[in-house]
N, C-alpha and C positions, 0 to 999 in steps of 0.2 A: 275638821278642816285644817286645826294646827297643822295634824299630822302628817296630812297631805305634803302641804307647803315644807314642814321639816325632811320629809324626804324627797322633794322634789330639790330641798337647797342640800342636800349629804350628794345627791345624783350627782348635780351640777359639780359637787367640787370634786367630788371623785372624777369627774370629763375633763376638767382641768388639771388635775394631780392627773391621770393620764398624758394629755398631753404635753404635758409638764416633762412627763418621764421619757419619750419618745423623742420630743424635743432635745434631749440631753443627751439619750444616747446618739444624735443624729451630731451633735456637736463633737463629741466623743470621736464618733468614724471620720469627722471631718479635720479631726487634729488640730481643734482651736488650743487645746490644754496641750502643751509641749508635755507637759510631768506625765498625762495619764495616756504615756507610749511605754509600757516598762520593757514591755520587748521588740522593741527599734533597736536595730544596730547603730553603729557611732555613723556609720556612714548615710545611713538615711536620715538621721536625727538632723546633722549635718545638711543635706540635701534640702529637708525641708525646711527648715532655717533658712539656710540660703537663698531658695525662690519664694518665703511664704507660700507653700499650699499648706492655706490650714490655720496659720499662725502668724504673727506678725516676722516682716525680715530679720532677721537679727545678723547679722555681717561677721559681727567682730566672734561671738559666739559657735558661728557656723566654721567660718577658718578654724578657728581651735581644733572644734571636730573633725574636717576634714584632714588635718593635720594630723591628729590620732589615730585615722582610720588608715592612713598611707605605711603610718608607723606600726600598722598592724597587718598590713601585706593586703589588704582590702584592691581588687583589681579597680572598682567604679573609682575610688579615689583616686589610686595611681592615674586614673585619664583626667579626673579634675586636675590633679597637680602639672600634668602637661598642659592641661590649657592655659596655665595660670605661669608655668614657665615659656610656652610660645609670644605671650604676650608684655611679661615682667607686671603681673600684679600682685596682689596680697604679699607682698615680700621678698617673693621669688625673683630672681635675676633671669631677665629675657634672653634667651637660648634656645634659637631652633632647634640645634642639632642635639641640643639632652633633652629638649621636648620630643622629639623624633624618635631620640631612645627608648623615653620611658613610655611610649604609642609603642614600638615593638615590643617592651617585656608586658603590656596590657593589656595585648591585643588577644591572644592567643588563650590568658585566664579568661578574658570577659567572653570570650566564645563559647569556650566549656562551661562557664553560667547559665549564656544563652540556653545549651544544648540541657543545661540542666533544670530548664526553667523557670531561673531567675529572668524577671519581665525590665528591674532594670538594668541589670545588663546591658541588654538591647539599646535603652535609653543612653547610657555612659558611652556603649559603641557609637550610637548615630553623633552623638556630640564631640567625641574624640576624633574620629575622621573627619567630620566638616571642618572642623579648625584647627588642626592636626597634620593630618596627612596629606603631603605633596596634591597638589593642583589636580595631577594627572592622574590621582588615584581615590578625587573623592565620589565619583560615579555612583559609589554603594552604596553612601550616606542619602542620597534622594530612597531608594529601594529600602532603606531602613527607616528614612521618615514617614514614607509614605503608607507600609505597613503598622505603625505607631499610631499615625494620625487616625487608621482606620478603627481602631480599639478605643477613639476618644481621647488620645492620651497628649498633654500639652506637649512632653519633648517632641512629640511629633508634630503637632502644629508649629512648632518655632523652626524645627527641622525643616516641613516645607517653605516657610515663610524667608528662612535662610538660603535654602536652594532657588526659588526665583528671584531674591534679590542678587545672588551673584552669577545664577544660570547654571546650577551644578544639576547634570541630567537633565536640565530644563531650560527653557527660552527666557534669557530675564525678561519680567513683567510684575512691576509696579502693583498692580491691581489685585494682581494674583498673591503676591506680597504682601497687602494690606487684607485681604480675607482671612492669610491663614495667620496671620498676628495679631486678627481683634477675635478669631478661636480662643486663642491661648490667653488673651486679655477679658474674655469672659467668663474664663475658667479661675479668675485671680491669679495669675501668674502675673508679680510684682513688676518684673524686668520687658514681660511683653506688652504691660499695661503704658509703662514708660513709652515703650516702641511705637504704639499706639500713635501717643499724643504728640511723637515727630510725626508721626504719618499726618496727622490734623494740621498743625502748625507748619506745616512742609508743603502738604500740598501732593504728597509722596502716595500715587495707590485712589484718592480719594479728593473730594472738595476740599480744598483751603480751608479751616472751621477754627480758629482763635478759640474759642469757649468752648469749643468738645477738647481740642488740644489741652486747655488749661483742668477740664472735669477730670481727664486721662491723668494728666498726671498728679493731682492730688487725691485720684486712687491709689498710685501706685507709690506714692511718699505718705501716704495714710498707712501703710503697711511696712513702713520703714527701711523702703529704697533708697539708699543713698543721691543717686544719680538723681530721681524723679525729689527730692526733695529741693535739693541745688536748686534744679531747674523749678519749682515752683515759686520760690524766693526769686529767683531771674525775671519770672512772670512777674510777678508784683514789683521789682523794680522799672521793667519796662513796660507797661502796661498789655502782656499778653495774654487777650481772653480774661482779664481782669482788670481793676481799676487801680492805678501805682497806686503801694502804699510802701513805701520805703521804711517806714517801720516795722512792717509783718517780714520785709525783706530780713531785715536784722536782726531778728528775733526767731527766724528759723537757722540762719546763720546761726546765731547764738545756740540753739539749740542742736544741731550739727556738733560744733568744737563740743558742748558735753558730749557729746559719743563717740569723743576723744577722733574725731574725723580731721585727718591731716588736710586733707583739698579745703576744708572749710574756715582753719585755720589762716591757710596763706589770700583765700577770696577774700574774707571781711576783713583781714590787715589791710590789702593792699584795697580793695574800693574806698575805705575808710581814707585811707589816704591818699589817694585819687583825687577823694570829696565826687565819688559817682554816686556813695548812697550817705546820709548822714548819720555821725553817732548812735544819737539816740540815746537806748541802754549798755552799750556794748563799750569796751577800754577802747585808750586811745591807741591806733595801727600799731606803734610801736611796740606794745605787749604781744600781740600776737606773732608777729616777728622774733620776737624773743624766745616764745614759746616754742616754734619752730626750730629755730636756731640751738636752741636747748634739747632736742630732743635726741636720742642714741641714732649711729647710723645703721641704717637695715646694712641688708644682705649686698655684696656685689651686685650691680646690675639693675636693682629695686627703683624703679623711677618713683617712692617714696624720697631716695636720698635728693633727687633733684632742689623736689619743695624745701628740704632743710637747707639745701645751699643756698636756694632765695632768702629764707630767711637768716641767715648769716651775711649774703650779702646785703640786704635792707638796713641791718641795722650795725652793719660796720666788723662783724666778729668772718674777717677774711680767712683766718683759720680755719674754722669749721666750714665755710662757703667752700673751699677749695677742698679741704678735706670731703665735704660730702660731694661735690660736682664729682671728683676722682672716681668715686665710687655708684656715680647715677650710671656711667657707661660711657660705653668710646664715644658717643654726641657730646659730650659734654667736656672730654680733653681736652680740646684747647682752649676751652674758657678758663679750666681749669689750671691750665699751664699759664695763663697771664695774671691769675692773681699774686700777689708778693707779698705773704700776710705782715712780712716785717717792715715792711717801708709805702705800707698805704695804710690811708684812713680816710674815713668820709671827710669832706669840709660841711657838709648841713644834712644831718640826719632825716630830717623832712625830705629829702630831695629822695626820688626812687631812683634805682641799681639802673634801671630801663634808662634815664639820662643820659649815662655815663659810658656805658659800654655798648661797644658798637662791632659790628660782625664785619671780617675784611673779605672781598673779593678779588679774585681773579679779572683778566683782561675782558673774560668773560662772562664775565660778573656771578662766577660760581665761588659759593662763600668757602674759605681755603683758612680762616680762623675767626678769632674772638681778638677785641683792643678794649682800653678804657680811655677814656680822657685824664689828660692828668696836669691842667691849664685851663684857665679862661681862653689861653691863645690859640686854640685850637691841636695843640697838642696832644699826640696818640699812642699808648703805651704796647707794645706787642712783643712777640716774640719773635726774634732774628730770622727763626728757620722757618717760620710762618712766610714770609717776604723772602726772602734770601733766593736770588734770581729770577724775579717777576718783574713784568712788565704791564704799566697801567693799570698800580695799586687804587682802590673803590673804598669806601667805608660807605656804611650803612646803619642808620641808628633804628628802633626800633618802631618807628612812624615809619619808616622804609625810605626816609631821604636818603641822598644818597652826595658824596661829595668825592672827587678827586684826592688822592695823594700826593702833594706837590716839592717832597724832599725826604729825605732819610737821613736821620744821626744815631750814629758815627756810619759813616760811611761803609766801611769794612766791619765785618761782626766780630769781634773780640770775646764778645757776652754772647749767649742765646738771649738779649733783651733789645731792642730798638726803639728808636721814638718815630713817630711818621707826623710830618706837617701840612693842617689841611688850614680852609678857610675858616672853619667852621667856630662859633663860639656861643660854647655850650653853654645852658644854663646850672650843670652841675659837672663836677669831676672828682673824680677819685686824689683825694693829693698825698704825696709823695713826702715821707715825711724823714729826719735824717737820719740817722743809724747810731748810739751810740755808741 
C-alpha cells in the first residue's frame, strides 16, 4: 500500500514539475524576463520597455534604446523619434518641420518592411502618420489601424481608439473611443490602461466611475507609467476613487524623483510649499528646487529646460532661470528676456516665482509678454519693446486677476527696460538689488 501512495505522491509532483514547466515557458513568450530576449533587436527591446508588454515600463531605459536603434538607421525608430520631436519630449526640441522630415526619410523604408513582412512596421507606420502627418493626409492611419486591430494587435486598438477620438476616417465618438482603449488596456498596454482611467474619472465614452478610474490607473503605475503614477499620488491627495492619504501621496512622489523623474521633482517642491500636501518623509521644497535648478540644460526646444528655469527661479539662481527659459523655446522668450540675473534677488525665498511675475496684455487682453514685481508699490519690471506703442497696458498674475497699467518710467525708452505702475500690492517681489 506504501507503494501505492509513493507513486501516487512521484505522479502528483511530476503534474506539478509539468506545469511548473509550461508555466515558465508561457512567461518566457510573454516577455516577463527582459534578459531571456537574446535575439530582440535594440529597437523592439526598446518598444517593449517602453509600453510594458511583457515587462515592467522602464522609460528612462527604453529612450536609451530607442536612441540606439535611430543611430543604427533602424526605420521604426526613425518614426518614434519624430514623434517625440512633433511634440518636444524625451529631450528632443519640438519641430514640426524636422519631425515632417524625418516621416519623409521613414516613410518609404517602413513600407519596404511592410512589403517585407515585418508586422511592426505596420505598427510604426499607423503611429507615425496619426501624429505625424499633415491633417489632410492622416486618412490611411484609420485603414492601417483598423487592419491591426483585426490581427488582435494593441497598436491597433490604440490606433482605432485615437481615430475616433479625433475623427480621422471616422465620425468622433466617445464610446467608440472608450471600447477600443479598454482592448488595448486589457492587453496591459501601460499607457492605454492610463487612458482608461481618464475615460472612468472623465465620464469620457462611459459612466463616471471614481474607483474603476482609480483601479485603472494603479494598473498602469504598477507597471511603471510615469503619467499613471503622478496621477495616482493626485488621487490620494484628492480623494479620487480613494480615501486622501497625503502621505502615500508623498511617498510615491518620493519614489518618482528616485527614477530620477524631472516632473516629480518640480511637483513635490512646489505642493510642499504651497503646504497642499504635508512633509512628511520628503526634504524641505527648497531642495528639490535646488535639485532642479542644478541640473544640465537639455537640448534646444526640450520643455525639460522649462522645469529647470522654475527651479532656478524658486529659489533665486536667475542665471540659470533665464539661461534655461532661453532654451525651453520661443514661449518662454519673453519671460526670459525680463529676467536681469545681475541686479535681482528674491526678498523671502519662501514666497513662490507665481507671486511675482505677472503676464502683460494687449488692449485686447492678448498676452504680448512676461513682468515681475519689483516693490511693495505695485511696481512692474518689463521690457520697453514689450509696451513700446500700446494702448491700455493689463497685467495679469497667475490666479488670473487682472489690473490696469496706470503710468510708464521713463517715459521715452532709452533702455530696452521699463517700469509700469499699477494699484496692485503684492505679497512678494523680486528686488532689485545695486550693481557694484
Amino acid at each position: 500500500m506504501g507503494g501505492l501512495e509513493d507513486a501516487k505522491k512521484i505522479l502528483r509532483i511530476r503534474q506539478v514539475n509539468c506545469f511548473l514547466i509550461v508555466a515558465l515557458f508561457a512567461l518566457a513568450a510573454e516577455g516577463v524576463w527582459a534578459e531571456d530576449k537574446p535575439n530582440e533587436d535594440t529597437y523592439t527591446q526598446a518598444h517593449r520597455l517602453f509600453y510594458g508588454l511583457g515587462c515592467l515600463v522602464d522609460e528612462k531605459k527604453a529612450v536609451e534604446l530607442y536612441r540606439q536603434a535611430v543611430e543604427e538607421g533602424d526605420a521604426r525608430a526613425l518614426a518614434w523619434k519624430a514623434r517625440q520631436v512633433m511634440f518636444g519630449r524625451y529631450g528632443f526640441a519640438k519641430n514640426d518641420a524636422e519631425a515632417r522630415r524625418i516621416l519623409e526619410d521613414a516613410e518609404p523604408k517602413l513600407r519596404k518592411m511592410i512589403s517585407e513582412g515585418y508586422f511592426d512596421a505596420k505598427q510604426s507606420l499607423c503611429r507615425l502618420i496619426l501624429t505625424v502627418a499633415p491633417p489632410d493626409k492622416r486618412e490611411e492611419a484609420h485603414d492601417l489601424s483598423k487592419s491591426l486591430a483585426e490581427k488582435g494587435d494593441v497598436t491597433g486598438f490604440r490606433g482605432m481608439a485615437y481615430c475616433f477620438q479625433f475623427g480621422i476616417g471616422v465620425k468622433k465618438d466617445e464610446t467608440e473611443k472608450y471600447n477600443w482603449c479598454a482592448k488595448a488596456a486589457e492587453q496591459g498596454c501601460a499607457i492605454s490602461q492610463f487612458n482608461l482611467g481618464l475615460c472612468y474619472e472623465k465620464g469620457m465614452g462611459i459612466a463616471k466611475d471614481e474607483k474603476k478610474a482609480f483601479a485603472w490607473y494603479n494598473k498602469s503605475a504598477s507597471q511603471g507609467y510615469a503619467n499613471a503614477q503622478a496621477k495616482v499620488a493626485s488621487c490620494y491627495e484628492k480623494g479620487i476613487g480613494t480615501n486622501i492619504d497625503a502621505r502615500k501621496a508623498v511617498e510615491i512622489y518620493l519614489e518618482m524623483v528616485k527614477q530620477f523623474n524631472i516632473d516629480a521633482l518640480y511637483l513635490l517642491g512646489k505642493k510642499i510649499k504651497s503646504r497642499e500636501i504635508g512633509q512628511f518623509d520628503a526634504k524641505p521644497a527648497d531642495f528639490y528646487f535646488k535639485e532642479l535648478s542644478g541640473l544640465e540644460l537639455r537640448e534646444k526646444g526640450s520643455s525639460e529646460n522649462y522645469l529647470i528655469g522654475m527651479g532656478g527661479l524658486e529659489t533665486g539662481n536667475f542665471l540659470k532661470a533665464k539661461q534655461a527659459l532661453l532654451m525651453a523655446g520661443n514661449q518662454y522668450g519673453p519671460t526670459a528676456q525680463n529676467i536681469q540675473p545681475d541686479s535681482m534677488r528674491l526678498t523671502r525665498l519662501e514666497d513662490s516665482w507665481e507671486n511675482y511675475v505677472l503676464q502683460i496684455l494687449d488692449k485686447d487682453r492678448n498676452p504680448i509678454g512676461t513682468g515681475v514685481f519689483c516693490n511693495r508699490n505695485g511696481w512692474v519690471l518689463t521690457a520697453a519693446h514689450v509696451v513700446a506703442g500700446r494702448e491700455a497696458i493689463t497685467v495679469r498674475d497667475a490666479q488670473m486677476n487682472l489690473w490696469p497699467v496706470e503710468g510708464l518710467f521713463p517715459g521715452e525708452f532709452s533702455a530696452d527696460l521699463v517700469l509700469m505702475k499699477t494699484s496692485v500690492r503684492p505679497r512678494a517681489f523680486a528686488e532689485l538689488a545695486e550693481l557694484s
